[in-house]
NUVEX-419435 format. One line per 2 residues: their letters; for each residue x, z, y of C-alpha. Coordinates in steps of 0.05 Angstrom, whole numbers. Each point is the difference from the previous one (the first is absolute). Layout:
BEGIN
a> X,Z,Y ~ ... .
This chain:
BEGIN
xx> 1616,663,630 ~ -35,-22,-64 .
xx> -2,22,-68 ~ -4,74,-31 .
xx> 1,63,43 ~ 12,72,-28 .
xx> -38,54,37 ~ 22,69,-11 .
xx> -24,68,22 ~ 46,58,-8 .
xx> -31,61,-22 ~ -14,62,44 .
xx> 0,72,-36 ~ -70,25,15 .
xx> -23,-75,20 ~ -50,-45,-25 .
xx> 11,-80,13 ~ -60,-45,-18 .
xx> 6,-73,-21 ~ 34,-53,39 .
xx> -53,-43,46 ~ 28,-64,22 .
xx> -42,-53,39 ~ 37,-74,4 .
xx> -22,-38,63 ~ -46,43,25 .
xx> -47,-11,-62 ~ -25,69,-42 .
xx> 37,51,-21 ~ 29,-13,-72 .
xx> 19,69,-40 ~ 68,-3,-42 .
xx> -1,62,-39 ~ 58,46,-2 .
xx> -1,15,-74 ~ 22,74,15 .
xx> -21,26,66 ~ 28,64,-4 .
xx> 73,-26,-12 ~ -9,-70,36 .
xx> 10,-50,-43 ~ 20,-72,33 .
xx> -49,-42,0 ~ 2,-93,11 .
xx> -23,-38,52 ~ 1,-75,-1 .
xx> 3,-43,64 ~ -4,-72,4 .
xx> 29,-38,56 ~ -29,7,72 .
xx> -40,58,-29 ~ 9,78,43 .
xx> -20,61,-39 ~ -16,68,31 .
xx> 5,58,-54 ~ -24,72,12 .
xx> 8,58,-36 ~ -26,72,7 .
xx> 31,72,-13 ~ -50,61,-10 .
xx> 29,76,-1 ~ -58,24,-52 .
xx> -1,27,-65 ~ -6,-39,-63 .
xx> -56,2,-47 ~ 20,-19,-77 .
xx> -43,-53,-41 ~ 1,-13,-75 .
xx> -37,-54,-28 ~ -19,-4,-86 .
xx> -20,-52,-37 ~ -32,15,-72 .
xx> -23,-50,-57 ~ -57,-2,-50 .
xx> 23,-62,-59 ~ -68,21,-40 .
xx> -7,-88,-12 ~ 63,-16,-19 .
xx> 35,-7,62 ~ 74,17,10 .
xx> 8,7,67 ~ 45,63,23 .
xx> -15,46,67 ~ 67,-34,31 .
xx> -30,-63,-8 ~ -50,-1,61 .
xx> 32,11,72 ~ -29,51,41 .
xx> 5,8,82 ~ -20,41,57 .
xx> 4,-40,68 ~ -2,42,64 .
xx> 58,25,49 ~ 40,-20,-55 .
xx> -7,-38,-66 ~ 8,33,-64 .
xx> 9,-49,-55 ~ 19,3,-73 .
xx> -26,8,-79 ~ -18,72,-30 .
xx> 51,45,-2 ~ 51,-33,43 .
xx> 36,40,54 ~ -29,-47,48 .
xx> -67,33,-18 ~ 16,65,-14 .
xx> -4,56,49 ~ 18,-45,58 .
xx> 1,25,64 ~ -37,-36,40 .
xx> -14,9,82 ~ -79,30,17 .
xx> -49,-52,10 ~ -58,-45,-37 .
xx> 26,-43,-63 ~ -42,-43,-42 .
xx> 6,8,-69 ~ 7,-73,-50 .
xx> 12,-2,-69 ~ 12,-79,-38 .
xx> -37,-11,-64 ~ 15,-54,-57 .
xx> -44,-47,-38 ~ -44,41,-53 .
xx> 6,61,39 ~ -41,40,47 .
xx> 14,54,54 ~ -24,63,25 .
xx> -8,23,66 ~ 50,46,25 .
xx> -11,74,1 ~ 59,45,37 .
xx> 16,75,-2 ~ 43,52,35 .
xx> 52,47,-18 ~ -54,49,-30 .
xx> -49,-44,-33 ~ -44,-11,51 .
xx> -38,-65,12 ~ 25,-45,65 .
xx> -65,-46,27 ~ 11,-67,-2 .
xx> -39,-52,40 ~ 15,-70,-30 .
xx> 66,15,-34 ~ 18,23,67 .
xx> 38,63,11 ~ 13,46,44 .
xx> 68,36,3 ~ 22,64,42 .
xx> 69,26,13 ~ 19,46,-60 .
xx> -57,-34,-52 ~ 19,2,-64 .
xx> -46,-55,-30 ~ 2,-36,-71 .
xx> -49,-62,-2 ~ -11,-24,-70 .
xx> -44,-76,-26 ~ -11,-16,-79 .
xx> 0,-68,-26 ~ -46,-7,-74 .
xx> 8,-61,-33 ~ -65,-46,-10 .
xx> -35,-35,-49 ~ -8,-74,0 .
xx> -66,-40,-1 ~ -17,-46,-54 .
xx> -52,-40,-16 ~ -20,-41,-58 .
xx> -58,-66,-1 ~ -15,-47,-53 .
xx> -29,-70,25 ~ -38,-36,-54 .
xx> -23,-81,17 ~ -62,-18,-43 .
xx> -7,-75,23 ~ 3,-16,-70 .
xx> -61,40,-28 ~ 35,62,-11 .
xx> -39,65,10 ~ 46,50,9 .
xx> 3,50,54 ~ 70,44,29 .
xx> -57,60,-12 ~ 7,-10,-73 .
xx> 82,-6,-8 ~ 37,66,25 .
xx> 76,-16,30 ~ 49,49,-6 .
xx> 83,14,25 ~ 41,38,-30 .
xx> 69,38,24 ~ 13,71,34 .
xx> -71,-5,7 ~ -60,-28,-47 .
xx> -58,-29,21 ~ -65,-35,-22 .
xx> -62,-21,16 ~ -41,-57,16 .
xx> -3,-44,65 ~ -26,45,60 .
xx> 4,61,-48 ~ 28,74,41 .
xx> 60,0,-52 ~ 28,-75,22 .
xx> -21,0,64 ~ 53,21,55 .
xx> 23,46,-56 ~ 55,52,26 .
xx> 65,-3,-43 ~ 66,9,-10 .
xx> 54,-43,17 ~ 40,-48,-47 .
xx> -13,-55,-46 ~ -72,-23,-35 .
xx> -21,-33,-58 ~ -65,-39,23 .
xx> -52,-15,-61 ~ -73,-45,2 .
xx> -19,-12,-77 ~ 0,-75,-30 .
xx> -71,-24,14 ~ -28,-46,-59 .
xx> -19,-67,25 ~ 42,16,67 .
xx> 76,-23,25 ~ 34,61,26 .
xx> 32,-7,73 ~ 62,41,28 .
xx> 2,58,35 ~ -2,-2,69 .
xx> 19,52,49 ~ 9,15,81 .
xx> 13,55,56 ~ 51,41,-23 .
């Protein structure tokens, strides 16, 4: 029959269940997460019409490990951001999905096994790599934000996110087909905003100059003798 499918799993005491696999027509295993797989959350398959699904599931007797991941954030540019804003997973035997502080990140028990560690970022903002630690303190390697998880870890994996400066650069283009002698080395161009700069064309201080974000005030002086053009600005 076609159309939505729930798959549930109940849950065992003592028992791990990993993700759903379900292959349609033969073709490669698809994985439909759980959400939970220590309590079995039901989980949606759709079918179209002719189409046959076969759907596997597994149930390991071993002992959890527990895995917290942290998110911290540096605003030192003006950036707003908030820890909760940037999702953060761990994909293994199970997926562990959520923001900072959520319970779906916080001392989860998880089943043993490899996870790989991901952490999104947003526009203006940069990320660590991840670092991880036990119950005592104690550094846990990492290979590729890869981890490594035993029964009865205790492991907190942490990434920070700094906000960045932008790039900005100024030019001034002067057309002598009339005679004129001056030069953009002679006239300095400046902006002015969160951030001031000045300088003349190819200078360090207008040339892919970090600054803050927000709103600038662009300046070239009045030339005698010359018509002053607009501004004129890309990337971004």
């Amino acid at each position: 029959m076609t159309g939505d499918w729930t798959l549930s799993a109940p849950a065992l005491l003592r028992y791990w269940h990993s993700d759903w696999q379900c292959s349609i027509d033969g073709a490669r295993a698809i994985r439909i997460a759980n959400g939970d797989a220590k309590t079995g959350v039901a989980s949606s398959l759709n079918l179209q019409k002719g189409q046959a699904a076969v759907c596997t599931i597994v149930y390991e007797d071993s002992a959890p490990a527990r895995l917290t991941l942290v998110n911290t954030v540096t605003n030192v540019l003006s950036g707003t951001a908030q820890a909760e804003d940037f999702p953060l997973s761990a994909d293994g035997r199970i997926l562990v999905d959520g923001r900072s502080g959520q319970p779906t990140v916080t001392q989860v028990e998880v089943p043993a096994g490899a996870y790989t560690l991901a952490a999104s970022t947003l526009p203006g903002y940069s990320v660590s790599t991840w670092s991880c630690t036990n119950a005592s303190g104690q550094a846990v390697n990492l290979a590729n934000s890869k981890l490594s998880l035993q029964s009865h870890d205790d492991v907190t994996c942490r990434v920070h996110h700094v906000d960045q400066p932008v790039s900005l650069t100024l030019a001034l283009d002067i057309s002598n087909s009339h005679g004129g002698t001056a030069t953009p080395a002679q006239h300095a161009v400046s902006a002015s905003g969160p951030d001031n700069i000045q300088g003349v064309t190819g200078s360090r201080p207008v040339t892919l100059a970090g600054v803050r974000p927000g709103v600038y005030e662009l300046q070239a002086l009045a030339l005698p003798g010359y018509q002053t053009g607009k501004w004129v600005c890309n990337g971004g």
